[in-house]
PyMOL Python script that loads the backbone (N, CA, C, O; Angstrom):
from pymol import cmd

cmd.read_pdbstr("""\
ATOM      1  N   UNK A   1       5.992  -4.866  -2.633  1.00  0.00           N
ATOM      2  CA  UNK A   1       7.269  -4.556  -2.016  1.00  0.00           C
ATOM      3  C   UNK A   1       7.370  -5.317  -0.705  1.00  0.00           C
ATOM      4  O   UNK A   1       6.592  -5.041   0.208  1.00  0.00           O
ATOM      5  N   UNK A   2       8.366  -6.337  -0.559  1.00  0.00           N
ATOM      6  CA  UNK A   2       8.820  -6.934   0.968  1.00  0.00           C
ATOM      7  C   UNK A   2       8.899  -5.680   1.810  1.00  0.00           C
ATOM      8  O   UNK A   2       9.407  -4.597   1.520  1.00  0.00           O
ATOM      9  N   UNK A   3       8.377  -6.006   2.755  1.00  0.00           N
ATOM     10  CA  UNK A   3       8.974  -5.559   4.265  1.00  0.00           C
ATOM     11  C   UNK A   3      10.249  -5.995   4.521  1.00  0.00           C
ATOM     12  O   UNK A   3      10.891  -6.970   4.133  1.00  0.00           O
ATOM     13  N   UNK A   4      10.573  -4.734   5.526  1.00  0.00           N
ATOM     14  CA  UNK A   4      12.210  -5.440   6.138  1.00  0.00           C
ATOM     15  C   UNK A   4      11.631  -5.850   7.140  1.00  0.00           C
ATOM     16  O   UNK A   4      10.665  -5.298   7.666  1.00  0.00           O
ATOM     17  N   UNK A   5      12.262  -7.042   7.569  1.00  0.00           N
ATOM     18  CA  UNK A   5      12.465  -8.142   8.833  1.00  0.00           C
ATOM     19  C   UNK A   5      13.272  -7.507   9.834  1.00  0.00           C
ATOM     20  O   UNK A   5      12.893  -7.583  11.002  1.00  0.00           O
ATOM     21  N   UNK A   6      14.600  -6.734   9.480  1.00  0.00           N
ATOM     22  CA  UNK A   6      15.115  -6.082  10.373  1.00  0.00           C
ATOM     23  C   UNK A   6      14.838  -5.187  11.080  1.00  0.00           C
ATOM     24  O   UNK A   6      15.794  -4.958  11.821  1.00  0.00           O
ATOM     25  N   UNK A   7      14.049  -4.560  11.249  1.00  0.00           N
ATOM     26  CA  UNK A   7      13.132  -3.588  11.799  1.00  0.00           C
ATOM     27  C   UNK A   7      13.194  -4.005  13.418  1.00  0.00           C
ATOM     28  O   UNK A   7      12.775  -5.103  13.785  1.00  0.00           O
ATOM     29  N   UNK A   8      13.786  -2.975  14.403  1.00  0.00           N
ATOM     30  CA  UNK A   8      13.421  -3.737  15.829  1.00  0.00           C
ATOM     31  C   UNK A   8      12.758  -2.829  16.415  1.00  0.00           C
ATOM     32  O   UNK A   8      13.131  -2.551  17.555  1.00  0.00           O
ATOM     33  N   UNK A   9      11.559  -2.070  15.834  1.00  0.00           N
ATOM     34  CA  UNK A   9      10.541  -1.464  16.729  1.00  0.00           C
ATOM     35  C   UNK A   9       9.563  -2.470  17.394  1.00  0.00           C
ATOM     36  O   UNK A   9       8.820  -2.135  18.317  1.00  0.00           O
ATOM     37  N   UNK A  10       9.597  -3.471  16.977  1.00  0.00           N
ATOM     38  CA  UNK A  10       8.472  -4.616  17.479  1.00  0.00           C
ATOM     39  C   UNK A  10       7.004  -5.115  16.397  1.00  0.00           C
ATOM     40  O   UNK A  10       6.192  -6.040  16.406  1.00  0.00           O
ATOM     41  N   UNK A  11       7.262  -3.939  15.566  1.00  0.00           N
ATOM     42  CA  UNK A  11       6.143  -4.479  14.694  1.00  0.00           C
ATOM     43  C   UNK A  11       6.354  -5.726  13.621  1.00  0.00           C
ATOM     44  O   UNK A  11       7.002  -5.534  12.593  1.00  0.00           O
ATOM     45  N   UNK A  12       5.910  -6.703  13.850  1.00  0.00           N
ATOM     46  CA  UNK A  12       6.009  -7.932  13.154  1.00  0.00           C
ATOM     47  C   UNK A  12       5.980  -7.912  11.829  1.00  0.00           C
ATOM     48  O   UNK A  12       5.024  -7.332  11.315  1.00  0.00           O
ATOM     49  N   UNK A  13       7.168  -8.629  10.810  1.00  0.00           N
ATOM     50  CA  UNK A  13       7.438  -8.474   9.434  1.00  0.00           C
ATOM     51  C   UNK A  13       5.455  -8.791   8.677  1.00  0.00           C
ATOM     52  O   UNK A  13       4.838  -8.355   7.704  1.00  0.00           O
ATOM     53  N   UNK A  14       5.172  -9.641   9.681  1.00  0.00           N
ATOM     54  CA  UNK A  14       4.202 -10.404   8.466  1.00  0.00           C
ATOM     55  C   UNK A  14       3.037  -8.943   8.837  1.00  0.00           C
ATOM     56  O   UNK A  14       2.686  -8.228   7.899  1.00  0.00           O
ATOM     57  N   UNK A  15       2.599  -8.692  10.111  1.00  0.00           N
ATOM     58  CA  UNK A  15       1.898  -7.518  10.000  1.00  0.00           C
ATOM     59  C   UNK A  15       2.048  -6.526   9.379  1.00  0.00           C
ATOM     60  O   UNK A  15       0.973  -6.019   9.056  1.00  0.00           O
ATOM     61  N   UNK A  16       3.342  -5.740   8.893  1.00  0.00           N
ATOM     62  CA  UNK A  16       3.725  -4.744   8.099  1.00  0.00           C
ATOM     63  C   UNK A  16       3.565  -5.232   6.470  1.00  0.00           C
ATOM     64  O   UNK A  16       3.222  -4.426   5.605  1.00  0.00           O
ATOM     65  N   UNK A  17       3.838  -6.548   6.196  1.00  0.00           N
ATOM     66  CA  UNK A  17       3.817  -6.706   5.096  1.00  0.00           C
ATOM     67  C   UNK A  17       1.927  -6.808   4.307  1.00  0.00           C
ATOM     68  O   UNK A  17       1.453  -6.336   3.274  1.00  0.00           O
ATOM     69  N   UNK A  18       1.379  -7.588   5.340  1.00  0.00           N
ATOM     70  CA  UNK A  18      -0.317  -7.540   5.154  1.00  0.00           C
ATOM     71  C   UNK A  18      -0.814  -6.048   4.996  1.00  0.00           C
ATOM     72  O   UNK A  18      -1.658  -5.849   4.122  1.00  0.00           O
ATOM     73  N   UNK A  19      -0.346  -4.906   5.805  1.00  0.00           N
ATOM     74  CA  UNK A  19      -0.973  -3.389   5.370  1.00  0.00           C
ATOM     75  C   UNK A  19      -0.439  -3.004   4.206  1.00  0.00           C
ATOM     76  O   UNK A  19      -1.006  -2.254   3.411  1.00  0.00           O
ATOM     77  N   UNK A  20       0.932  -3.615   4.021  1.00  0.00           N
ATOM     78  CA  UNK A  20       1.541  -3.245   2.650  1.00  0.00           C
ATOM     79  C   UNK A  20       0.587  -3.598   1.458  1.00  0.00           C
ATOM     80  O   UNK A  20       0.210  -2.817   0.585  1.00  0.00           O
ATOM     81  N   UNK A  21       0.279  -4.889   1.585  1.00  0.00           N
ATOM     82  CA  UNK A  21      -0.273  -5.707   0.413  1.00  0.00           C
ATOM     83  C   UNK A  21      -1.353  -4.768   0.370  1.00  0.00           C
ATOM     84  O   UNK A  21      -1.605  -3.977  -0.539  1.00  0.00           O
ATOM     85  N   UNK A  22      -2.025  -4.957   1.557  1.00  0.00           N
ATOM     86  CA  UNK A  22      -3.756  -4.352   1.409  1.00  0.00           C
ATOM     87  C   UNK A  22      -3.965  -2.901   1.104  1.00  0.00           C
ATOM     88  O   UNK A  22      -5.144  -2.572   0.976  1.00  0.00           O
ATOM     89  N   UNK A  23      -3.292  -2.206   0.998  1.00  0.00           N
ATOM     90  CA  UNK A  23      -3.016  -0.589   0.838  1.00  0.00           C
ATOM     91  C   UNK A  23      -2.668  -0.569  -0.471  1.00  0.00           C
ATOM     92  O   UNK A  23      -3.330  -0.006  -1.344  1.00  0.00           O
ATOM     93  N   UNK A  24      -1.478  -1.263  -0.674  1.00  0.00           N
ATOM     94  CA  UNK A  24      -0.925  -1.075  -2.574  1.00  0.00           C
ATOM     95  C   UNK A  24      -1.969  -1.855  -3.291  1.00  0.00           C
ATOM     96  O   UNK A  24      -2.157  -1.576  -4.476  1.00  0.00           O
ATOM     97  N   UNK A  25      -2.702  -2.835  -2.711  1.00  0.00           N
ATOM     98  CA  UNK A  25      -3.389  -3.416  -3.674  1.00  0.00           C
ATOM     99  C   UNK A  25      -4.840  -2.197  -4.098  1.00  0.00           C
ATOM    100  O   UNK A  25      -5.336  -2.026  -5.211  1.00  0.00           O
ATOM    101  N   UNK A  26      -5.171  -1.604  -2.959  1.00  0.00           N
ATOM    102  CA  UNK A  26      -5.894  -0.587  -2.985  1.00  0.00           C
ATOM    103  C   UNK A  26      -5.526   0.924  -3.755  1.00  0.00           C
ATOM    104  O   UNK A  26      -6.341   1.737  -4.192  1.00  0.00           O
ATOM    105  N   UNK A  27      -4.266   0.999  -3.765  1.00  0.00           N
ATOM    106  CA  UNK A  27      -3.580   2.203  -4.683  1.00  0.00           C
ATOM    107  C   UNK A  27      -3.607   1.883  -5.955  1.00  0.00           C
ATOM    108  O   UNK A  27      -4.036   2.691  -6.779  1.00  0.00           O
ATOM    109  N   UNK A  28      -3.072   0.436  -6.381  1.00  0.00           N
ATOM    110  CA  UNK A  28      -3.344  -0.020  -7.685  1.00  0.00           C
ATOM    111  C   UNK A  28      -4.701   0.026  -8.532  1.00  0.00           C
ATOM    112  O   UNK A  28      -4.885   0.329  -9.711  1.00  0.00           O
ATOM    113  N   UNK A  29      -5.640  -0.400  -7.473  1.00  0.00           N
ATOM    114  CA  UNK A  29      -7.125  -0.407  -8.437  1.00  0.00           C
ATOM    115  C   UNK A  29      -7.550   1.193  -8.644  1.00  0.00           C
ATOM    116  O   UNK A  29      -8.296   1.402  -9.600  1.00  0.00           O
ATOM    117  N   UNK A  30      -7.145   2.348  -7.837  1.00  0.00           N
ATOM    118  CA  UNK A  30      -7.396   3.337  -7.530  1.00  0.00           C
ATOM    119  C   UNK A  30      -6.452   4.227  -9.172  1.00  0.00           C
ATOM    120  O   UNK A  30      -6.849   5.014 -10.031  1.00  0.00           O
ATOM    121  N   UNK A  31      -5.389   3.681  -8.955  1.00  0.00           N
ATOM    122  CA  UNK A  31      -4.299   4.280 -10.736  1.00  0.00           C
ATOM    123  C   UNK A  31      -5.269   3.662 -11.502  1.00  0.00           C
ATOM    124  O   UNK A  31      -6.200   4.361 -11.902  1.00  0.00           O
ATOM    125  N   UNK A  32      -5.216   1.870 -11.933  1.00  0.00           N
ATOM    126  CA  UNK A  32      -5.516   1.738 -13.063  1.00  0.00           C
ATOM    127  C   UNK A  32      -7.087   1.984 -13.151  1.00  0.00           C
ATOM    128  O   UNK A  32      -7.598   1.481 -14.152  1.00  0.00           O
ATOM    129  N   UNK A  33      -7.825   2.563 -12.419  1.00  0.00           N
ATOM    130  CA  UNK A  33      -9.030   3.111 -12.693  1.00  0.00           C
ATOM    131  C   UNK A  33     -10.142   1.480 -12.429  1.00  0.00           C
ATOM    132  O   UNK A  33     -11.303   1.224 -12.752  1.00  0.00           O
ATOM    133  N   UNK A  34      -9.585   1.067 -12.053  1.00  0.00           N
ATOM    134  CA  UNK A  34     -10.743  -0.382 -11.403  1.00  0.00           C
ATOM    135  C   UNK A  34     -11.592  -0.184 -10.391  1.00  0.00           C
ATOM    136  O   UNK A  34     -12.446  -0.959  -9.960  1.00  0.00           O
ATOM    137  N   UNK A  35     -11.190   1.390  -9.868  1.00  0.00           N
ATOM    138  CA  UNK A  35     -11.657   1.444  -8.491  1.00  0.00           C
ATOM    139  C   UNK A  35     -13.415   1.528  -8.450  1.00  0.00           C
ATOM    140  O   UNK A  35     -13.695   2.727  -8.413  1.00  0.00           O
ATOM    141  N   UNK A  36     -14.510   0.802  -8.444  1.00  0.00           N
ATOM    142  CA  UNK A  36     -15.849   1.623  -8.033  1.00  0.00           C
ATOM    143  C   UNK A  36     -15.974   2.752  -6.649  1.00  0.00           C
ATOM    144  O   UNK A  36     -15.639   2.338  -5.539  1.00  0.00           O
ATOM    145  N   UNK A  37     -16.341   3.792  -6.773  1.00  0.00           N
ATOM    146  CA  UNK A  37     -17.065   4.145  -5.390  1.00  0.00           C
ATOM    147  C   UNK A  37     -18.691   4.802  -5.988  1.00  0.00           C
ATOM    148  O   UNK A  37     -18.892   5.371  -7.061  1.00  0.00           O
ATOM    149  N   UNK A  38     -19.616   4.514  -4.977  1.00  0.00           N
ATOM    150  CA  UNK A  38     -21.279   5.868  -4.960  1.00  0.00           C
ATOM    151  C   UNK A  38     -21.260   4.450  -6.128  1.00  0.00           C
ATOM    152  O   UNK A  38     -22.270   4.734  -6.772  1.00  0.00           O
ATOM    153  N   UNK A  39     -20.834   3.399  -6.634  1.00  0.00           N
ATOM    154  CA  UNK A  39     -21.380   2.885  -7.750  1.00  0.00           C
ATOM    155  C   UNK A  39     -20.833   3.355  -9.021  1.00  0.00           C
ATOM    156  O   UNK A  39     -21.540   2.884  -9.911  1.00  0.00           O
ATOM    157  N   UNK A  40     -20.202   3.834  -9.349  1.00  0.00           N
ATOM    158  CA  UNK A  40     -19.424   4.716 -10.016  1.00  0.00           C
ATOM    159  C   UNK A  40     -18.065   4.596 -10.387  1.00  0.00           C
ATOM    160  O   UNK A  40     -17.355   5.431  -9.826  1.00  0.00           O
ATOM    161  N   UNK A  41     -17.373   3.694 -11.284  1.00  0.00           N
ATOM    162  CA  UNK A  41     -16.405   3.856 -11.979  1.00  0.00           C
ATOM    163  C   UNK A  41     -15.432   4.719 -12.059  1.00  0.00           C
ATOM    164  O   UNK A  41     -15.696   5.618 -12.857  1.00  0.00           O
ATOM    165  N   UNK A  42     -14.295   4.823 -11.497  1.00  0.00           N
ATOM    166  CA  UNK A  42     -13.511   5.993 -11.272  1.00  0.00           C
ATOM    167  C   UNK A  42     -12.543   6.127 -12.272  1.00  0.00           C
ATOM    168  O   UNK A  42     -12.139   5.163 -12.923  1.00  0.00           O
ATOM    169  N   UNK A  43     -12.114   7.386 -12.442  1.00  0.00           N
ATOM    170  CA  UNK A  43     -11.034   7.137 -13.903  1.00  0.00           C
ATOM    171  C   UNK A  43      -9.756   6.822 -13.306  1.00  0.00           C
ATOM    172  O   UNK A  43      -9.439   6.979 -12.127  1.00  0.00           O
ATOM    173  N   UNK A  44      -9.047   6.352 -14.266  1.00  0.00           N
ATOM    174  CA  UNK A  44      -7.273   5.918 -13.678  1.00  0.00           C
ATOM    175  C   UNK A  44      -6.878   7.065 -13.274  1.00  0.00           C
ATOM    176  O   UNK A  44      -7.318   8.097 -13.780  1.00  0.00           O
ATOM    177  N   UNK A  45      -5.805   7.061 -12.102  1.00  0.00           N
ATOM    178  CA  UNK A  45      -5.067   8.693 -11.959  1.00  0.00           C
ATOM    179  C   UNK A  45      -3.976   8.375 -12.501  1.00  0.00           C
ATOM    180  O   UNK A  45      -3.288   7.358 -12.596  1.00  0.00           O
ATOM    181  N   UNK A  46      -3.912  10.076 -13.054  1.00  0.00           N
ATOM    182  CA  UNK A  46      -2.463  10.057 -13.873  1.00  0.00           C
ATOM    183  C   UNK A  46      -1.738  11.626 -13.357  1.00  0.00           C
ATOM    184  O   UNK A  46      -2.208  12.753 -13.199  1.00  0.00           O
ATOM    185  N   UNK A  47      -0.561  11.112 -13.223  1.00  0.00           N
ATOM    186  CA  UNK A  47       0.250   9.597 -13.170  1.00  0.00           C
ATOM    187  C   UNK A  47      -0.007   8.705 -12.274  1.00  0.00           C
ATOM    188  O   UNK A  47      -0.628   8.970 -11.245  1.00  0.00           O
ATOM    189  N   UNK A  48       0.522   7.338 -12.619  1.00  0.00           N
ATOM    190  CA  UNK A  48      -0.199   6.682 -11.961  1.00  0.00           C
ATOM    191  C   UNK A  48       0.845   6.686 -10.054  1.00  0.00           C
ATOM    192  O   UNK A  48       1.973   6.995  -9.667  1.00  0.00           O
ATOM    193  N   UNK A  49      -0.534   6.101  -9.388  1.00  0.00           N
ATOM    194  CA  UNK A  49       0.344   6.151  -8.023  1.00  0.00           C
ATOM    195  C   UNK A  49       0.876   5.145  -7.584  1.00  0.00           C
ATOM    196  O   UNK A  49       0.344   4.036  -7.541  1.00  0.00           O
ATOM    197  N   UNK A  50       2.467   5.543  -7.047  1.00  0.00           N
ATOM    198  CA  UNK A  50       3.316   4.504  -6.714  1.00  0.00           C
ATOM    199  C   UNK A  50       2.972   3.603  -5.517  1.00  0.00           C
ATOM    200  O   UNK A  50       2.194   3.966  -4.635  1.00  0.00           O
ATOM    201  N   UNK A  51       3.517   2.552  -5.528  1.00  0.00           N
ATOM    202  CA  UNK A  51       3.367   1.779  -4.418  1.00  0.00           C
ATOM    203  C   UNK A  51       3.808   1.986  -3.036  1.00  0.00           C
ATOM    204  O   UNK A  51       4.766   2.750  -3.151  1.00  0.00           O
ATOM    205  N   UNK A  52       3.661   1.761  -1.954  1.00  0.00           N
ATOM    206  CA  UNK A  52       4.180   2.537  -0.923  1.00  0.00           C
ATOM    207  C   UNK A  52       5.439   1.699  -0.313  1.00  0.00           C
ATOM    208  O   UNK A  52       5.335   0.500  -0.572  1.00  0.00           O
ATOM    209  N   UNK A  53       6.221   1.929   0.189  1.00  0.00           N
ATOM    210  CA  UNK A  53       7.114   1.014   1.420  1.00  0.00           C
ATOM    211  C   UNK A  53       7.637   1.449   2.734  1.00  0.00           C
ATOM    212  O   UNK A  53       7.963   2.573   3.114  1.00  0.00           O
ATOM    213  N   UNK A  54       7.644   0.151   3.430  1.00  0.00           N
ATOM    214  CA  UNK A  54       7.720   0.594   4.579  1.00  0.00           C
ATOM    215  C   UNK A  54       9.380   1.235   5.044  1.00  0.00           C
ATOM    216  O   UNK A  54      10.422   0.909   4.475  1.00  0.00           O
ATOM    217  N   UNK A  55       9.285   2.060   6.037  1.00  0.00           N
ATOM    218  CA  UNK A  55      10.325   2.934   6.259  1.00  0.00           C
ATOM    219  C   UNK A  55      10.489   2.535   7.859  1.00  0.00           C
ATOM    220  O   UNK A  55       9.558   2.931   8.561  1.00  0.00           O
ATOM    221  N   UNK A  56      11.671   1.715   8.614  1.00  0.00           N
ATOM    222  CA  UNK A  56      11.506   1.256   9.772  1.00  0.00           C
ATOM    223  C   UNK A  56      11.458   3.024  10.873  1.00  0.00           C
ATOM    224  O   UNK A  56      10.722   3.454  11.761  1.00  0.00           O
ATOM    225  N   UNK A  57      11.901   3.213  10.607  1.00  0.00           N
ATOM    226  CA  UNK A  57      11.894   4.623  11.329  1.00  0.00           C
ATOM    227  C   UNK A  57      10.700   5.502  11.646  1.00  0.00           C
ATOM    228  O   UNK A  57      10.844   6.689  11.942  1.00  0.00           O
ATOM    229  N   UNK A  58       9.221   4.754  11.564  1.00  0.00           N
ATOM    230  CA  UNK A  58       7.938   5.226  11.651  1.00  0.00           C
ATOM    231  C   UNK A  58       7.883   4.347  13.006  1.00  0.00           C
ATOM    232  O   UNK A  58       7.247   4.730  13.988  1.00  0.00           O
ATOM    233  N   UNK A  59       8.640   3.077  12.969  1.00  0.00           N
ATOM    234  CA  UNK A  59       8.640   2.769  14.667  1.00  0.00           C
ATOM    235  C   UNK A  59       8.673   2.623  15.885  1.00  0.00           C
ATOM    236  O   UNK A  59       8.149   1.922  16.752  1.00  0.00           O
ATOM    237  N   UNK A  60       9.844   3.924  15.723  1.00  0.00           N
ATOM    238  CA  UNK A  60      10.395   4.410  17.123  1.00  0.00           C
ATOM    239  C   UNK A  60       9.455   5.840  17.749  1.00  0.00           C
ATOM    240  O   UNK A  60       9.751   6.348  18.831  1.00  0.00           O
TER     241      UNK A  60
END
""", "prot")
cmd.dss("prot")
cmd.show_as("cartoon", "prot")
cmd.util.cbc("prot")
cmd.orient("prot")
């Protein structure tokens, strides 16, 4: 999911968009069950979990 650019709390599009990536990419392996933790294979969650987006109003 893009970030909005319009956002004028000050937090920079490309910084919001990098936690985006790195978080959903982390929610994704976590649904489709890719996730290891302890070494250990985790099962997919179901349902699976949505991706997140940013909401400019966490800025002010």
């Amino acid at each position: 999911t893009e970030a909005s650019s319009q956002c004028s709390g000050g937090i920079p599009a490309a910084e919001v968009q990098g936690f985006l990536d790195a978080h959903n990419s982390f929610r994704r392996s976590i649904s489709a069950g890719t996730y290891v933790a302890k070494g250990k294979l985790m099962p997919a969650a179901s349902p699976a979990i949505p991706d997140l987006t940013y909401d400019c109003s966490i800025e002010a």
